[in-house]
Structures are given as structure tokens and as C-alpha cells.
C-alpha positions as CSV (number, residue, x, y, z in Angstrom):
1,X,-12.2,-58.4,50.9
2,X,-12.9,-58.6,47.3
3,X,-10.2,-60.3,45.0
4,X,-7.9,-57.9,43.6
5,X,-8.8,-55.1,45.8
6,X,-6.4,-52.9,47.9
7,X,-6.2,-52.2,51.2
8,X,-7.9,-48.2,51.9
9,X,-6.1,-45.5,53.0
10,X,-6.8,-44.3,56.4
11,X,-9.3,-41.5,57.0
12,X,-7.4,-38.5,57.1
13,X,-6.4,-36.9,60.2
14,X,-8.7,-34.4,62.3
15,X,-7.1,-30.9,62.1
16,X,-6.2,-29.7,65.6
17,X,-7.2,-26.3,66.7
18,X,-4.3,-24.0,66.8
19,X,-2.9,-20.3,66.9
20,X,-0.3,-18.4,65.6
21,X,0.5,-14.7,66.0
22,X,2.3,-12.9,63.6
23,X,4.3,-9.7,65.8
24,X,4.9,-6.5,64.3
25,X,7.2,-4.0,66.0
26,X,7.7,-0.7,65.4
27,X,10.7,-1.5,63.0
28,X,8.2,-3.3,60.4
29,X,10.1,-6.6,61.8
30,X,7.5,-9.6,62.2
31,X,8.6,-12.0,65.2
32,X,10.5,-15.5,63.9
33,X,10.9,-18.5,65.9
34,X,13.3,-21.4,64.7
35,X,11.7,-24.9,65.1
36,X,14.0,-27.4,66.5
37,X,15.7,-29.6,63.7
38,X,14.3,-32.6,65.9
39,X,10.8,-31.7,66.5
40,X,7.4,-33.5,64.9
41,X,6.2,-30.3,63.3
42,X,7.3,-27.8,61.1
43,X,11.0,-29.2,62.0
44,X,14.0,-27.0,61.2
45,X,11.6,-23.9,60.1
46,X,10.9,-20.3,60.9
47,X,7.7,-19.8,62.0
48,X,5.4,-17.3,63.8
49,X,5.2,-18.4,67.5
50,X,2.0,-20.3,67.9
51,X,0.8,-23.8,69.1
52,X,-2.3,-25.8,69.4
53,X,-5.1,-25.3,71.8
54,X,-4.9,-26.6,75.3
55,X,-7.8,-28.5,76.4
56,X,-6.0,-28.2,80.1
57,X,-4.5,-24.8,79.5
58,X,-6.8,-23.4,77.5
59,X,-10.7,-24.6,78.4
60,X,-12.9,-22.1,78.1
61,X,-10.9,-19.1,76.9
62,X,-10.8,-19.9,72.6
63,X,-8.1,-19.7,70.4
64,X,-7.2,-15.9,71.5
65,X,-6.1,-17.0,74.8
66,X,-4.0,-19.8,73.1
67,X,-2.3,-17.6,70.8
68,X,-1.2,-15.3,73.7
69,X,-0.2,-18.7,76.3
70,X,2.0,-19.9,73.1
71,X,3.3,-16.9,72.1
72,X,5.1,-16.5,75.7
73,X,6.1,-19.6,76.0
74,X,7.8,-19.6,72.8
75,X,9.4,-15.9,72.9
76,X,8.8,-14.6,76.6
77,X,6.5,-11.7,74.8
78,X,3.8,-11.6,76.8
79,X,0.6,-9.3,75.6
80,X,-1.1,-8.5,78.6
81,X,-2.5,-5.3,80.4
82,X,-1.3,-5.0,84.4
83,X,-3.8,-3.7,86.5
84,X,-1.4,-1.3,87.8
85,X,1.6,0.2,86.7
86,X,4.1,-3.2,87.5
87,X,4.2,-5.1,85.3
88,X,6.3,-9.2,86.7
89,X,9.8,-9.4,87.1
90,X,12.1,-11.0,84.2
91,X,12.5,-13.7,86.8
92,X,9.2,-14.0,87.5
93,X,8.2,-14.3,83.9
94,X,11.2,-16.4,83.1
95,X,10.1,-19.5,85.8
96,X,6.4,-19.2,84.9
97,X,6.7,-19.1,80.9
98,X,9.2,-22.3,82.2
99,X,6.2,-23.9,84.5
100,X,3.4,-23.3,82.3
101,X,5.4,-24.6,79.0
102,X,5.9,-28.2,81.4
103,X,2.3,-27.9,82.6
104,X,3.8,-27.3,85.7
105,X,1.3,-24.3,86.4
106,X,-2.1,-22.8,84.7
107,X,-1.3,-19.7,82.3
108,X,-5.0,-18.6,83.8
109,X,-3.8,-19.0,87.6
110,X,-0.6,-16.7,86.7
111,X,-2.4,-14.2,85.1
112,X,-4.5,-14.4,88.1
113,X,-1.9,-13.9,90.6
114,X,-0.2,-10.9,89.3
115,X,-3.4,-9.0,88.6
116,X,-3.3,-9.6,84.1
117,X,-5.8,-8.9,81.7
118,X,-4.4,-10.4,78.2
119,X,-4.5,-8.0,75.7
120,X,-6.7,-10.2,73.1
121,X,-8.2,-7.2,71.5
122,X,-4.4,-6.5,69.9
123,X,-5.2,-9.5,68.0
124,X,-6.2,-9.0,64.0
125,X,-7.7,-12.1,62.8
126,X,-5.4,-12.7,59.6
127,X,-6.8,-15.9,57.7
128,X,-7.3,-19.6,58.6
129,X,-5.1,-22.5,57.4
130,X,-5.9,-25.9,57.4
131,X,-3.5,-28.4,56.9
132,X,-4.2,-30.8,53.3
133,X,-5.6,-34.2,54.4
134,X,-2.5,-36.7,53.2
135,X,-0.5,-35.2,55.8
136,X,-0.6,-36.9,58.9
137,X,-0.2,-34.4,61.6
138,X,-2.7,-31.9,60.9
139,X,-3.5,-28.5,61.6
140,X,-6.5,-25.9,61.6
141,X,-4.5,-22.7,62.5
142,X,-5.8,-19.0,62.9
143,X,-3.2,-16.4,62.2
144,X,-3.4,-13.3,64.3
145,X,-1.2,-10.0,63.8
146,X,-0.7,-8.4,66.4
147,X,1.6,-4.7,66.2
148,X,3.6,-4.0,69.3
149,X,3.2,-0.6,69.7
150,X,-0.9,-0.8,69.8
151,X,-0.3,-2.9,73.2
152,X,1.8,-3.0,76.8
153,X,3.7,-6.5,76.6
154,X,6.3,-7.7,78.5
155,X,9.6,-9.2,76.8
156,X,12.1,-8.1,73.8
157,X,10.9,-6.3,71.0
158,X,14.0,-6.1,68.4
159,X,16.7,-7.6,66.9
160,X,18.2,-11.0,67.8
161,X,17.6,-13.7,71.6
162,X,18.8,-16.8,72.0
163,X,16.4,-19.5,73.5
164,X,16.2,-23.3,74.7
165,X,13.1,-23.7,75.9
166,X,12.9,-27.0,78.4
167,X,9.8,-29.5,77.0
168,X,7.9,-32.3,79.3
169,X,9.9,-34.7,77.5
170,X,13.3,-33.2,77.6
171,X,13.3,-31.9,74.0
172,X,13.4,-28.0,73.1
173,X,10.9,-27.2,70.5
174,X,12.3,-23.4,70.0
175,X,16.3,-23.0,69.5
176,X,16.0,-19.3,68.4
177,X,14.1,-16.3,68.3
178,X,14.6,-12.9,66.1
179,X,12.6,-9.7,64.4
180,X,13.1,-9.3,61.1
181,X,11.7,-7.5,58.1
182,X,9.5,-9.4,56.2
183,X,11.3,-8.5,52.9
184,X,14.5,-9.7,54.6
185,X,12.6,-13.4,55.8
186,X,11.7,-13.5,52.0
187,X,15.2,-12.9,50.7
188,X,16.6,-15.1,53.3
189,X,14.3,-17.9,52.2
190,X,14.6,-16.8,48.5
191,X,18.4,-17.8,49.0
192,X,18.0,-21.1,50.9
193,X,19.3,-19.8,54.3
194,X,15.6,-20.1,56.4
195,X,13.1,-22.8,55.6
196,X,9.2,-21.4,55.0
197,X,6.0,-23.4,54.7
198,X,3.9,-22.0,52.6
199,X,1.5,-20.2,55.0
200,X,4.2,-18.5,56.4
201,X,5.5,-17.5,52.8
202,X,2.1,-16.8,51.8
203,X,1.3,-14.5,54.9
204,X,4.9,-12.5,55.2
205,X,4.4,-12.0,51.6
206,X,1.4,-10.2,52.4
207,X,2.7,-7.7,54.9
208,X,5.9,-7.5,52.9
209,X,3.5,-5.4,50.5
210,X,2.5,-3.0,53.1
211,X,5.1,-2.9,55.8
212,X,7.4,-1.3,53.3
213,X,9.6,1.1,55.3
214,X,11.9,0.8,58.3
215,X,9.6,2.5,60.6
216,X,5.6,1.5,61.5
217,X,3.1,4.3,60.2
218,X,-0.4,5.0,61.2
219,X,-1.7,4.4,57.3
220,X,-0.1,0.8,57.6
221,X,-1.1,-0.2,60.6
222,X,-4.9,0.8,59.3
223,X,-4.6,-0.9,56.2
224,X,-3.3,-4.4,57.4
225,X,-6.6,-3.6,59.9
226,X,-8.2,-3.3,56.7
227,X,-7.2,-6.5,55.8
228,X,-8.2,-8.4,59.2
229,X,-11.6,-7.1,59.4
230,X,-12.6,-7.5,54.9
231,X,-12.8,-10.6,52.9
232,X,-9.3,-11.2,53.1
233,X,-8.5,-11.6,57.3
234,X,-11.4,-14.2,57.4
235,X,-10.2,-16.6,54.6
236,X,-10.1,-20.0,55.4
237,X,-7.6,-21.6,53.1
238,X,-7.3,-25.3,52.1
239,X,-4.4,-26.4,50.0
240,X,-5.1,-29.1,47.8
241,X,-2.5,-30.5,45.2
242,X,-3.6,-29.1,41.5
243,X,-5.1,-32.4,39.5
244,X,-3.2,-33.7,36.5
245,X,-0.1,-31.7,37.6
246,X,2.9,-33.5,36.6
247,X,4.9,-33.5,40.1
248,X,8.0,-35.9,38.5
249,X,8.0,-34.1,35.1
250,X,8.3,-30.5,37.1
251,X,10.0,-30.8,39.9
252,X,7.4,-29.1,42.1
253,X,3.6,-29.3,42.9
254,X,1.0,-26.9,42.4
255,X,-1.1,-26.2,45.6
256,X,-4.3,-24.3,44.7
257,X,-6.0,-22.1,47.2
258,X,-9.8,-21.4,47.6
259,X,-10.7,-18.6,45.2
260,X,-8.4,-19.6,42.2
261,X,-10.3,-20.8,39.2
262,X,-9.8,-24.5,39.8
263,X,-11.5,-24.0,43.5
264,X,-14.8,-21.9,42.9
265,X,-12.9,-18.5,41.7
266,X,-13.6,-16.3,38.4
267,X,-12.3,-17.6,35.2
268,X,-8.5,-16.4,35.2
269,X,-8.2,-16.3,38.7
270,X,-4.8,-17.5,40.4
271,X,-4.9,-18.1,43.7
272,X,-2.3,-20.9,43.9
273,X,1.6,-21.8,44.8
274,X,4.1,-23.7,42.9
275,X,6.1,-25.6,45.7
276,X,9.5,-27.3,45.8
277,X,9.4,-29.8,48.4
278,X,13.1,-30.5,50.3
279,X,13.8,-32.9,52.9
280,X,11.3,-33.9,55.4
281,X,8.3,-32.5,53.5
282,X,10.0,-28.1,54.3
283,X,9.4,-26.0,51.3
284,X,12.7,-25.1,49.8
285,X,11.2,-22.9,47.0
286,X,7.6,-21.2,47.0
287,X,6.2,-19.3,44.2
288,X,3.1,-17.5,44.9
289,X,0.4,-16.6,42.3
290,X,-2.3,-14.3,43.2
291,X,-3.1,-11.9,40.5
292,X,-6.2,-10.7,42.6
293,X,-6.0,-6.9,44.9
294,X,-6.9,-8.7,48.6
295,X,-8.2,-5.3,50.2
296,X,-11.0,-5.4,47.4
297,X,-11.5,-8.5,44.9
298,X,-11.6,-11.4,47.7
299,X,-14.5,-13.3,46.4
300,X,-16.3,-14.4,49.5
301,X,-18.2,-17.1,48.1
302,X,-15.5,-19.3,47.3
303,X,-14.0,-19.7,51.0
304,X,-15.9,-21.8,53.7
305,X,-17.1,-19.4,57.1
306,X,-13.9,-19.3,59.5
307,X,-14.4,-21.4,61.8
308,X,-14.5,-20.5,66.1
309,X,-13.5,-22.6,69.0
């Protein structure tokens, strides 16, 4: 090595495939999980249920099938279609979202038994994230919403349930799950009682917008379809840290989004998040800047093609 040269960084991590699906019952209230304080992601947070795809779970089926395998092991909502009008016991579905979450048993081979078709087709594609490179455990996440009363599931659909879900290793990754408003998460988080990353800010901010009343309406349900199938449902977003920001001066950082003016957007175009980082690298404090209408003046050709596993 060449006198007074540093050592390089590593190369960043490669993002791992992964799904998330954001429920919607017929309340307006969007499904919640609470990490575990002691897990290696997203410890500590509120999250959509989701997880990363399952080379042995998941081969051959893409990232739908993963979004629906995680989203009952986390919750016990399962999004399926029974062949006839039964649908599994509680029990049954209680020991195999147990089995399946300890790789006990194939998601495929219970579907199988008890006669399932998943309901994939409930699923709205609502924009990619990719976690920024400096972080070490990375993530390349597609966001589905998926409304409750567009599809038979098994499972709770409202208000608070307690759950400890067992883990190979012991751990629990999930200590609660709860529908709540999307205005309420925001107020919640707005008042330092729930922890948000910003795609989870980003996105209940979104369908705070639309999903304005207490009760689910035909005109909103179209218009967040709207959203999945325009400009705006196939985003593929990257964070990156805004350059020359003064993080130490501030107090926060600036992450700008693809489409703001710094990252191939119009002149004047925000597309961006001021971010106050707490403890273990959670948001405590997200401001969101978007001064852009995302049913109509997405511009396309700053955002790179979604990607498909």
C-alpha cells in the first residue's frame, strides 16, 4: 500500500430481496407490528409486517408469495382463497404460522394441504425501497397494500393482539401487533411514543392523505389503486444523504429521494426528508418534503425500472 494511504471501505452490502404489506381494513386502520427492542433490524419500531425472501420458503413463487408467508407469520392474517367454504382452524393456523416461522414446515406444503390459493392479486404494488449503501444490513423492499375487505383472510382485522412469536434461535422478532389509523401512527410518532423509519413515515403519510375518514369508501380504495398502478406505485426510491449538508451544525440529515432536483427532478422539485437520527440509527423525527401531486406529476424518468424477483 502506498505511503499515506488509508485503508478502503468495504463494498457496500447487496440489498436483500424483501416484502412488506401495508393492511388496510375497513376502519382506514393500516396493520402495525412492533419490532422486538432486541432484534438486528428495524429494532424497537413499528413496521408493516414484511420480511425477506426465502430461498427455501419461497423458491419459485417471487416476492408476492413472500409478502403473504411473512405477513402470517408475523400477524396470523393470512390472505388466501379456500377452495371451499372452510377455511383452517385457529389451532391449525396457530401451530403452522409457529412451524413455518422455525422452518419447521413449507408455507407451500400447508397451503397445499388444506386446499389454499393465496390471494396475491389483493396485492397493490406501492413503491420500492432500497436501503442507502453505508448501512450494513441492507434491504431492497417492495411495499404492497393490500385492503381487507377486497379479500377472504383468515386472522383479526381490528383494534389491539398481543404476540410472541417463537424464532429458530429463541428470540421473538414481533412483541405486538395493532390497526391503527394512519393519522393516529403519525401523531403517535409526531409525539415520540412509536419509532418510524422513514419509508414507513413516508408511505403512511401517503395514505394518511386519502384514507381520511373512519370508514373505507369505494372512491378511496380506487384512488390508492390509482396510485399502485401510475408513476407513483412503481417508484423505486434510493435515499442518499444530501451533499454539503451540515449534519453537526443542524442536528439532522437531509435524505433526498429520486425525483427531487438534486437527483434528476425539475428545478424546484422537493422530493426529500429532513431526519433526526435517535439511538441505534431509529428516526426520532421525520419531516417530509414533497411539493409534487403523486397521482399526476411523478416524473418517470428520474426513478430506475422496479425491479422483479
Amino acid at each position: 500500500m502506498p505511503h499515506g494511504s488509508t485503508t478502503a471501505r468495504p463494498a457496500p452490502a447487496i440489498p436483500r430481496f424483501s416484502a412488506s404489506v401495508i393492511v388496510v381494513n375497513s376502519r382506514n386502520e393500516i396493520l402495525l407490528v412492533h419490532r422486538n427492542p432486541n432484534s438486528k433490524s428495524f429494532a424497537n419500531a413499528h413496521v408493516f409486517p414484511g420480511g425477506n425472501y426465502d430461498e427455501k420458503q419461497d423458491s419459485g413463487h417471487g416476492l408476492p408469495f413472500t409478502a403473504i408467508r411473512e405477513l402470517f407469520e408475523e400477524s396470523g392474517l393470512l390472505l388466501a382463497h379456500p377452495s371451499t367454504s372452510k377455511m383452517p382452524s385457529n389451532a391449525e393456523l396457530d401451530a403452522a404460522r409457529e412451524d413455518i416461522h422455525a422452518q419447521r414446515r413449507m408455507f407451500q406444503d400447508f397451503l397445499s394441504q388444506h386446499d389454499l390459493r393465496l390471494n396475491t392479486e389483493s396485492l397493490l404494488p406501492f413503491t420500492q425501497w432500497i436501503t442507502p449503501p453505508a448501512i450494513p444490513r441492507r434491504f431492497h423492499t417492495q411495499f404492497y397494500v393490500a385492503f381487507l375487505d377486497d379479500t377472504r383472510a383468515a386472522g383479526f382485522s381490528q383494534g389491539d393482539k398481543q404476540e410472541r412469536l417463537p424464532t429458530p434461535d429463541g428470540g421473538q422478532e414481533v412483541i405486538a401487533a395493532r390497526f391503527v389509523h394512519p393519522q393516529k401512527a403519525l401523531e403517535e410518532f409526531d409525539s415520540k411514543r412509536i419509532s418510524l423509519f422513514p419509508p414507513q413515515m413516508y408511505l403512511l403519510t401517503t395514505l394518511a392523505d386519502i384514507l381520511k375518514s373512519e370508514r373505507n369508501t369505494p372512491d378511496q380504495r380506487d384512488r390508492v389503486r390509482t396510485l399502485a398502478h401510475g408513476a407513483f406505485g412503481s417508484m423505486v426510491i434510493n435515499p442518499r444523504p444530501l451533499p454539503g449538508h451540515d449534519v453537526k451544525g443542524t442536528g439532522y440529515q437531509v435524505l433526498t429521494y429520486e425525483g427531487d432536483e438534486t437527483r434528476g427532478g425539475s428545478p424546484g422539485r422537493r422530493h426529500r426528508s429532513k431526519v433526526w437520527f435517535g439511538p441505534g440509527g431509529a428516526a426520532v423525527a421525520v419531516a417530509l418534503e414533497r411539493n409534487f401531486d403523486v397521482f399526476s406529476e411523478v416524473e418517470p424518468h428520474a426513478f430506475s425500472k422496479p425491479a422483479k424477483l
